[in-house]
N, C-alpha and C positions, 0 to 999 in steps of 0.2 A: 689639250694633251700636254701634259708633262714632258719635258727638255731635258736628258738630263746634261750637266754640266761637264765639261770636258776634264778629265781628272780626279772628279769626283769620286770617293771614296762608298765602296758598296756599304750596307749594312751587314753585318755577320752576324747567329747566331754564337750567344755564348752559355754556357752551362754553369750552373751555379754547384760548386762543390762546396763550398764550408763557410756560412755566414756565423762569426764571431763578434762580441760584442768588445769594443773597443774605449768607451766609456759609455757614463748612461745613455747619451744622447748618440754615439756614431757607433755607426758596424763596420769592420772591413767585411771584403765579400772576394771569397776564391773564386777566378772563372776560369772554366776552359773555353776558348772562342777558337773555332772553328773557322781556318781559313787563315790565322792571325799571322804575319810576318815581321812580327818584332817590333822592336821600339825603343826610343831613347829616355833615358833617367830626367825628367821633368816636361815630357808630352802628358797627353789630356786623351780623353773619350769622351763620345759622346755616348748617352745611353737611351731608347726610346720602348716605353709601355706603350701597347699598344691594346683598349679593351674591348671586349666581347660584341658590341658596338662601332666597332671600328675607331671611335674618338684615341689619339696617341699625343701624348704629349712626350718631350725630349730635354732633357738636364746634360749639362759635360760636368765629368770628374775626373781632378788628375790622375794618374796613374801613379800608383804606390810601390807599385815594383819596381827592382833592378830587371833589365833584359836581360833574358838566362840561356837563348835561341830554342825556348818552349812556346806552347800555343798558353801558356796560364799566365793569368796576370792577376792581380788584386788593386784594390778599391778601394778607400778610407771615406765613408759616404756621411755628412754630417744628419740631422736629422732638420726640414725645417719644417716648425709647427704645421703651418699650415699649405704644405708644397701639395702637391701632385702626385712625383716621384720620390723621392728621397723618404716618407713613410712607411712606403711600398718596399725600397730598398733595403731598409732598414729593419724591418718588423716581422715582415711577411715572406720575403723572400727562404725558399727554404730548398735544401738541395736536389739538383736534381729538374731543379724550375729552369726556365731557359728564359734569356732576353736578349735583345737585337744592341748591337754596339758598331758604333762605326770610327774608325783612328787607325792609327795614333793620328792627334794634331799637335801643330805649333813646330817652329823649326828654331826660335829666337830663345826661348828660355828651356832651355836643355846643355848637360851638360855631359862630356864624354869623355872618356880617359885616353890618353894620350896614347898614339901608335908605339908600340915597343923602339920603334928603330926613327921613333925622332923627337924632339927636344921634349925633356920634361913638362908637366902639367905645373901653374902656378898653383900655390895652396889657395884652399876655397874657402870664403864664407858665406854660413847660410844662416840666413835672418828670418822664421817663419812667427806668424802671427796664427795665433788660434791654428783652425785648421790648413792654414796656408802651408803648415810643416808638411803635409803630404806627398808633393812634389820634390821637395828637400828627404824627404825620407829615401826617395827610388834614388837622390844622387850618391847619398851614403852607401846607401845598399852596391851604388853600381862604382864605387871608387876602390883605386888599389892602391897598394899597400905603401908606395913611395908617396902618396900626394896628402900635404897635413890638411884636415878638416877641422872647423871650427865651427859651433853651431850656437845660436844663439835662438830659443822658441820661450814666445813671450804666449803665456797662457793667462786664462783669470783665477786658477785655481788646481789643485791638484789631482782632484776627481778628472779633470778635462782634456788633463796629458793624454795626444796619442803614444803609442808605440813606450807605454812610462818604462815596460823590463829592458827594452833598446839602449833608452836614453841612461839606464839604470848600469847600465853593464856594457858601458858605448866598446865598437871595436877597438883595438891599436891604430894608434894616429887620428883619432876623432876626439876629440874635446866639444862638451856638452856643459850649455848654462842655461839654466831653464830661469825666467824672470818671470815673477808672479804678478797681476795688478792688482785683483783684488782681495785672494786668502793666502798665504805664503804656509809650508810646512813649517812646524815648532824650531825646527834648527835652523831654519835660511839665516843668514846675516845679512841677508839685503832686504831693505823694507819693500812691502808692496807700492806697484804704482808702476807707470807704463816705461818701457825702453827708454834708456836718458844716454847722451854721449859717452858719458862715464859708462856705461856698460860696454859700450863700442872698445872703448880705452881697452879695458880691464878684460874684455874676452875676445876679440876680436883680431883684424891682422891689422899692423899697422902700413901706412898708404904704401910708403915705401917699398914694399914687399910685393904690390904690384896683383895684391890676389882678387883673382874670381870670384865676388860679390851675388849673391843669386837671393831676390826678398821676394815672399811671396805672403800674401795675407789680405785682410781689407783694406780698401782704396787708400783712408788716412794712415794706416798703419804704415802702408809700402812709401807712402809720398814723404812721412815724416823720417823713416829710416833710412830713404835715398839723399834727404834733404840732407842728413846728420855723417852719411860717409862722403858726400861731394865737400862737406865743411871741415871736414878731415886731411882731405887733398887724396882721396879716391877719383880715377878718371872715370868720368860717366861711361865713357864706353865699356868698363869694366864692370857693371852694374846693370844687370840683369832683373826685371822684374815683374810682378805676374800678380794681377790682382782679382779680387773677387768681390761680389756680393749677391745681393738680392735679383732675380732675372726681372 
């Protein structure tokens, strides 16, 4: 018999209202989750298929929304060849269809805006790799209007940009540099090729300014770009970050 864990977080149904295709390879996906009591700008879900057989397998994805105190949230789910879930997520899922999720998690890489009635928010930078923007996306979404953002999403190509009309047409107070590795648009002036200090320089907050650092992407990605703001004279403690890969 099954224990369960003290604290542990139920599973919830959630309703699939609007799967969008995001680039070729990722979908966002609208839910409504039943039961859901909000959530902070860079928490996680977990998501569980469960099939006709009973066999379920279980993937976490960050959460793409800002908290709006609704039961909906959205998704940015990548596609991988050969997963399980993320297929299913991506492909098949179609409105209307229900899946079991359980969250929000993470309490360390989240970030919140600052109470009306005390001391200001430092400005933020958000450094996302490939899909690691996702997380960085719900802190834009959930940032207000006095706190400067600065974003820096290193992709391989342009076809791959999430959120590209976002980044396209960023809000007031959010400065957007997108770094390409491997195809850059006709116009960029920056050659292809991965994050290099000089882009910290050039778009970035400088140490001094004491800002909220928040990197999320794959293992070496997050390791080389923590490695490049500590050599900056960023405090680690200011340096937040959230890595991914293969399960």
């Amino acid at each position: 018999m099954a224990v369960a864990l003290s604290g542990a977080k139920p599973w919830l149904v959630a309703t699939v209202v609007e799967r969008r295709a995001e680039t070729p390879t990722a979908a966002t996906l609208l839910l409504d989750v039943d039961g859901w009591t909000g959530h902070h700008a860079g928490q996680h879900l977990d998501v569980k298929l469960t099939a006709e057989d009973g066999y379920s397998a279980q993937r976490s994805y960050s959460i793409a929304s800002a908290p709006d105190g609704t039961p909906r949230i959205e998704l940015t789910v990548q596609t991988v060849g050969d997963g399980e879930v993320s297929p299913y997520l991506t492909s098949s899922l179609e409105p209307g269809d229900r899946v079991e999720v359980r969250g929000p998690i993470g309490r360390w890489f989240v970030w919140r805006p600052a109470a009306p009635t005390g001391p200001p928010s430092p400005p933020v930078l958000l450094v996302g790799g490939g899909s690691g923007i996702v997380p960085l996306r719900a802190m834009v979404r959930a940032r207000t209007t006095a706190v400067p953002f600065r974003v820096l999403y290193s992709v391989r190509e342009p076809a791959e940009v999430y959120y590209a009309d976002e980044w396209a047409h960023p809000r007031p107070g959010v400065d957007v540099t997108l770094i390409h590795t491997r195809r850059a648009p006709v116009a960029s002036r920056r050659p292809v090729g991965r994050i290099q200090p000089a882009d910290l320089d050039a778009h970035g907050w400088p140490a001094e300014f004491e800002p909220d650092c928040y990197v999320c992407g794959p293992t070496s990605f997050v390791d080389a770009v923590a490695d490049m703001l500590v050599d900056r004279g960023h405090a680690p403690g200011r340096i937040r970050t959230e890595r991914f890969g293969p399960s």
